[in-house]
FIGU-254109 format. One line per 5 residues: number of its first residue (from 1); their letters; for each residue x, y, z of C-alpha. Coordinates in steps of 0.001 Angstrom, whole numbers, plus 500000, padded with zeros to 6 digits. Layout:
! residues N
NUM> A> X/Y/Z  ... .
END
This chain:
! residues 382
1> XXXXX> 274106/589751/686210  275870/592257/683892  276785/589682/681117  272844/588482/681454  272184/591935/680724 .
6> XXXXX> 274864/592339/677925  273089/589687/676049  269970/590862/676327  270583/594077/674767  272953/592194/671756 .
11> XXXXX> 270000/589642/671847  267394/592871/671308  269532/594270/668844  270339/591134/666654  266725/590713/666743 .
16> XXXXX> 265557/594329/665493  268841/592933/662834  266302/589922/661731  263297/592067/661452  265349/594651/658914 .
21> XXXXX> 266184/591731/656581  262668/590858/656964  261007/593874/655948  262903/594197/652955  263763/591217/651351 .
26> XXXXX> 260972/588440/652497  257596/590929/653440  257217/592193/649765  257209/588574/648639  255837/586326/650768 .
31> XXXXX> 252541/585998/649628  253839/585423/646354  256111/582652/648058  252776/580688/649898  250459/581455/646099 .
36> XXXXX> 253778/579897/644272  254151/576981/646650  257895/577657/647160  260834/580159/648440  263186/581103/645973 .
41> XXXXX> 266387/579550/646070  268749/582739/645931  267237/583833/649367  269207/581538/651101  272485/583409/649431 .
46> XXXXX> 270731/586646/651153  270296/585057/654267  273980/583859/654107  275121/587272/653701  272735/588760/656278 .
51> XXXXX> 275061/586408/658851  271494/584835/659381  272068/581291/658907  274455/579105/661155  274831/582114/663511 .
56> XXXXX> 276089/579564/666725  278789/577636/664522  282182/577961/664739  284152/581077/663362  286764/579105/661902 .
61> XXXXX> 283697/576917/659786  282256/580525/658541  279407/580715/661254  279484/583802/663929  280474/581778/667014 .
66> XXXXX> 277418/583401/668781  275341/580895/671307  272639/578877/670704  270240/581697/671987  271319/583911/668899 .
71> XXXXX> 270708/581086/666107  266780/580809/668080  265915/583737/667242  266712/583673/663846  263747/581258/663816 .
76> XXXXX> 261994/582592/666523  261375/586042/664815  260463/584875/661363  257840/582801/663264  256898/585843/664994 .
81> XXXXX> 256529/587542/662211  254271/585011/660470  256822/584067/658352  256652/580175/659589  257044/578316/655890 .
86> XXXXX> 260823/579551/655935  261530/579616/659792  261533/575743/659772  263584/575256/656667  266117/577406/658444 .
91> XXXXX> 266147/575679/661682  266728/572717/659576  269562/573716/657466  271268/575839/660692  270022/574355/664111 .
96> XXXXX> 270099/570424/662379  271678/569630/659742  274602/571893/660711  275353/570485/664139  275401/567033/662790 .
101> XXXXX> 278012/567948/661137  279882/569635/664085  279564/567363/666176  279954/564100/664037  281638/564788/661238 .
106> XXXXX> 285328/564886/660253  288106/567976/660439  287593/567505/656246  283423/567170/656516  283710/570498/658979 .
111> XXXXX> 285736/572507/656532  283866/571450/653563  280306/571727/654166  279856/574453/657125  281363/577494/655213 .
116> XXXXX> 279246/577250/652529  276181/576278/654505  276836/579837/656626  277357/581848/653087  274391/580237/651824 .
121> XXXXX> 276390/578235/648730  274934/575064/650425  271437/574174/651592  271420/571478/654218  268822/568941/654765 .
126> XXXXX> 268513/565310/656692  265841/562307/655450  265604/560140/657616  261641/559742/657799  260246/557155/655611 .
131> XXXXX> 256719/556361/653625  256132/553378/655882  258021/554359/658924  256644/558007/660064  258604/558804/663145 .
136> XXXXX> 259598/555237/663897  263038/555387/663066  263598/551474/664109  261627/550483/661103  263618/552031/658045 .
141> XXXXX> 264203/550310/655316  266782/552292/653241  269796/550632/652865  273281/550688/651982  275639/548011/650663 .
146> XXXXX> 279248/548053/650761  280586/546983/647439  283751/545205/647874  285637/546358/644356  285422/550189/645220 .
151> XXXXX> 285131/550356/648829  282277/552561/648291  278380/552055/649185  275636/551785/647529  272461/553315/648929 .
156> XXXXX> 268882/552370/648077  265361/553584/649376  263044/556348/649849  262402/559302/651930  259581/561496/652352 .
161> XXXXX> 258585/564947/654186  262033/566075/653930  262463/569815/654588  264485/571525/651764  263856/568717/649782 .
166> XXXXX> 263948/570664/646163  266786/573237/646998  269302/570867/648910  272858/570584/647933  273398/567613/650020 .
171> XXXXX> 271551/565758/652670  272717/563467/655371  270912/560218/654777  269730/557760/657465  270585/554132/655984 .
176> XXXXX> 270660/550677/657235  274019/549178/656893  273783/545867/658741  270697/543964/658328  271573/541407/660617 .
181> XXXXX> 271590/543573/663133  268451/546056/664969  268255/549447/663243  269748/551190/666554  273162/549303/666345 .
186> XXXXX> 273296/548684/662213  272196/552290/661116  274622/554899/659271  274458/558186/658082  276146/559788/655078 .
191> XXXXX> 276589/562674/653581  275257/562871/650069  275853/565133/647520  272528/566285/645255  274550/566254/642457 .
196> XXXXX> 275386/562309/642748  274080/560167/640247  270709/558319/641155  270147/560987/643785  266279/562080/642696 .
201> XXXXX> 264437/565181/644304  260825/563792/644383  257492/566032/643778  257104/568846/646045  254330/567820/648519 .
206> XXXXX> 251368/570053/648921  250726/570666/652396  247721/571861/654169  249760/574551/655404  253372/575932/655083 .
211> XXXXX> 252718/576353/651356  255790/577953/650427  257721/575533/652794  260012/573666/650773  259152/570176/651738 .
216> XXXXX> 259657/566689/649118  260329/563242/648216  263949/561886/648110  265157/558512/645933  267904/556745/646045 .
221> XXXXX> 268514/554600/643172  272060/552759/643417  273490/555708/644636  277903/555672/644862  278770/556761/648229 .
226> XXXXX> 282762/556624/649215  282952/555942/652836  284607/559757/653758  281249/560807/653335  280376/558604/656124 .
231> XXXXX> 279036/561162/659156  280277/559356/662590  281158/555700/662888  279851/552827/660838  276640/551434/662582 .
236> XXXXX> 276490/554308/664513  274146/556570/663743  271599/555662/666233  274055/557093/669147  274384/560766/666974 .
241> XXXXX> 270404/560593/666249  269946/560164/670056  272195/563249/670614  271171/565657/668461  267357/565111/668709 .
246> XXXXX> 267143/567069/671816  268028/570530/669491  265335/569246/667382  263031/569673/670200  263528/573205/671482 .
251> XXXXX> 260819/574988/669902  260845/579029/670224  257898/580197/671134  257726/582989/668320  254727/582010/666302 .
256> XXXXX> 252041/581723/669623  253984/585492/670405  253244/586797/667154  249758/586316/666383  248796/587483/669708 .
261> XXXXX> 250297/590841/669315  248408/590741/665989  245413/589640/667754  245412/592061/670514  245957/594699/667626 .
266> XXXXX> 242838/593948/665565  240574/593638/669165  241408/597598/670325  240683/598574/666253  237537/596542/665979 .
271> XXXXX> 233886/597866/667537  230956/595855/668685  228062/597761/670276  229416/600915/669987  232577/599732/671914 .
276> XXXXX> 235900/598146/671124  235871/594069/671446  238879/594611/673665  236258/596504/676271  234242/592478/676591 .
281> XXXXX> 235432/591016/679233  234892/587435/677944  237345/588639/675521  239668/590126/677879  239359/587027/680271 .
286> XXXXX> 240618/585113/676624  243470/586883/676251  244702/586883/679684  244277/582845/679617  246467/582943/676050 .
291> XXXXX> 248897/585357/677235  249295/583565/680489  249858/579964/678471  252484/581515/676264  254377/583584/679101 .
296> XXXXX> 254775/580161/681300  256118/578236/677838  258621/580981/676780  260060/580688/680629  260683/576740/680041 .
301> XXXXX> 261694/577247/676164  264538/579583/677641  265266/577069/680253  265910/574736/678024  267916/577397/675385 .
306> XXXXX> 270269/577512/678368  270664/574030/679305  270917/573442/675874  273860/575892/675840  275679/573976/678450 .
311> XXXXX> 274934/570274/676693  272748/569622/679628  269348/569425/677676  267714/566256/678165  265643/564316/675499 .
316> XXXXX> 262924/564231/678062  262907/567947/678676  263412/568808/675052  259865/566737/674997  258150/568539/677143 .
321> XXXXX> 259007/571861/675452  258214/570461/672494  254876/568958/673182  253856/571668/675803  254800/574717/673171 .
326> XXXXX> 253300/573034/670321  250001/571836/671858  250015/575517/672998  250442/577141/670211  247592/575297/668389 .
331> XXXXX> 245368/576147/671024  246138/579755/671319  245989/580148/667197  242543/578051/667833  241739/580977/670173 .
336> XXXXX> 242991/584157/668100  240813/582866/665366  237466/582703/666980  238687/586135/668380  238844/587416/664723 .
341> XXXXX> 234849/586582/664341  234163/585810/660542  236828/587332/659219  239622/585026/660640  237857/582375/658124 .
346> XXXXX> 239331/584406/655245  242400/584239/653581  243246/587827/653234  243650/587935/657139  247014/586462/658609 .
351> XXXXX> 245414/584874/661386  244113/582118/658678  247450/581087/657481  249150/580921/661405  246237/578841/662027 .
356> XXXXX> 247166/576559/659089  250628/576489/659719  250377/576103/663632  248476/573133/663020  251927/570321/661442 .
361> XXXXX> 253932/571605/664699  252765/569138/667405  253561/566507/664445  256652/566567/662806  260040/566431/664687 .
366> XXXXX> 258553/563938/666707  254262/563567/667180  252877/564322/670623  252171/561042/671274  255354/560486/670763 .
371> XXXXX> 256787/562744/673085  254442/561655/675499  256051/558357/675523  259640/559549/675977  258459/561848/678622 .
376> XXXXX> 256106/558909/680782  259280/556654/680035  262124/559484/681944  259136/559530/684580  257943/555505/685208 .
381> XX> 260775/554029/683605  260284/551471/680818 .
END
């Protein structure tokens, strides 16, 4: 019970940590960010030395050594906080990319890459969704060829929606590498340098929300590969996919938290018939119903923090927080808007952009419908 407590109060602390760095260097700026389209690259060096990014890797790879419920929050409070187009590049570059190379990669991959990805020298990212393939991994169709004078391969193809997509250093690609074979038994990742030749960072893709996100097109046009920079075994990277998807799915339940607090804020400023609209009781009866919904998901997003902590987290309960949290959170930013009246149509208010940004979270890292299939298949079987 006393070491619960102990990191509760380092856990509070960190977190007031997160919301210092905030203030200063991302609150002044980040409307400029979302009217620009795009975060600034030298903020990741500012995370880096905030010890904000990789916070649950290693010491001797440059990260903190701190559990997995110190890098959540990281994300969890710059969702809060409404800061949402950043908090998923982060959980990319730190609670993705990074563990893939943990927990894959080689003693030389380790030493290289995760330093600089804690300092902020490298930004991490990981294609492996595909114009024609959307979150049906079985059907890509990048490829890579050994070529038998070098020893190195080749890689063709092209990826799309790729977070970090315009300020990576090096992404780990997703490439067939038997074709004889089915894509879960003759698919590799590798670990590709930006700089490589025929490595091309696509448009930036305008999104309906997260405008400041960094999100783009990848090419790969005869790209030179030497097989060190292969993560995991040869035909393998179906089994490493499987494994690290569940992290994927444990969604913090900051953004739901935040613009309730903000919502709650606005209904005991603003009046209606002489009274404040946090005196209605249809109102009151609203928030209890949201507040209830995103109590009961935090519980079961902790759970899974925990299990997750102990490399007990299943895929299928890394679904269900995933599509129970993000189905929430839509509905509750669905709710804090029509709360707002008129004014939560307009831009200036912050309730607009959560409601924009909520709305891509029960889609990418794995649809709902998709989760609802790896859930019904834990439960009936196949």
């Amino acid at each position: 019970m006393g070491k619960e407590f102990v990191m509760k109060e380092e856990i509070s602390l960190f977190k007031k940590s997160i919301k210092s760095f905030a203030d200063k260097e991302i609150a002044p700026f980040y409307d400029q960010w979302e009217e620009k389209g795009i975060i600034p690259r030298t903020l990741w060096n500012k995370l880096g030395e905030a010890g904000l990014l990789c916070v649950d890797i290693p010491e001797k790879y440059g990260g903190i050594g701190a559990s997995v419920h110190f890098s959540a929050r990281v994300v969890d409070e710059f969702n809060r906080l409404g800061y949402s187009s950043l908090a998923g590049n982060v959980a990319v570059h730190s609670d993705i990319v990074a563990h893939y190379i943990l927990n894959a990669g080689t003693e030389e991959q380790k030493a290289h890459y995760l330093p600089k990805m804690a300092s902020g020298e490298y930004v991490g990212a990981i294609a492996m969704t595909e114009p024609g393939a959307g979150s049906d991994l079985q059907g890509i169709k990048t490829y890579a060829r050994k070529d038998p004078s070098t020893g190195h391969y080749i890689i063709n193809g092209a990826k799309t929606f790729i977070s970090n997509g315009q300020h990576f250093d090096f992404v780990i690609v997703a490439a067939r590498t038997n074709p004889d074979a089915p894509a879960s038994k003759g698919t590799t990742l590798f670990i590709v340098d930006a700089k490589r030749e025929g490595v091309i960072k696509g448009k930036k893709l305008k999104k309906m929300g997260l405008h400041s996100a960094d999100t783009s097109e990848i090419f790969f046009e005869n790209v030179q590969v030497p097989s060190t920079q292969i993560l995991g075994e040869l035909d393998k990277g179906f089994v490493i996919l499987m494994k690290e998807l569940p992290r994927e799915r444990t969604i913090a339940c900051g953004g739901m938290e935040g613009i309730l607090e903000m919502t709650i804020h606005y209904l005991h400023q603003r009046e209606a018939f002489g009274k404040p609209l946090s005196r209605f009781q249809a109102i009151r009866h609203k928030i209890a119903e949201m507040t209830a919904e995103a109590k009961i998901n935090r519980v079961f997003a902790e759970h899974c923090l925990d299990l997750l902590a102990k490399r007990e987290l299943s895929t299928a309960d890394a679904s269900i927080a995933k599509l129970s949290s993000t189905e929430a959170q839509g509905r509750i930013v669905d709710g804090c808007l029509q709360l707002f009246g008129g004014y939560g149509y307009m831009e200036e208010y912050p309730v607009a952009r959560a409601y924009r940004d909520a709305r891509v979270q029960s889609i990418y890292g794995g649809t709902s419908e998709i989760m609802k299939e790896i859930i019904s298949r834990d439960v009936l079987g196949k």
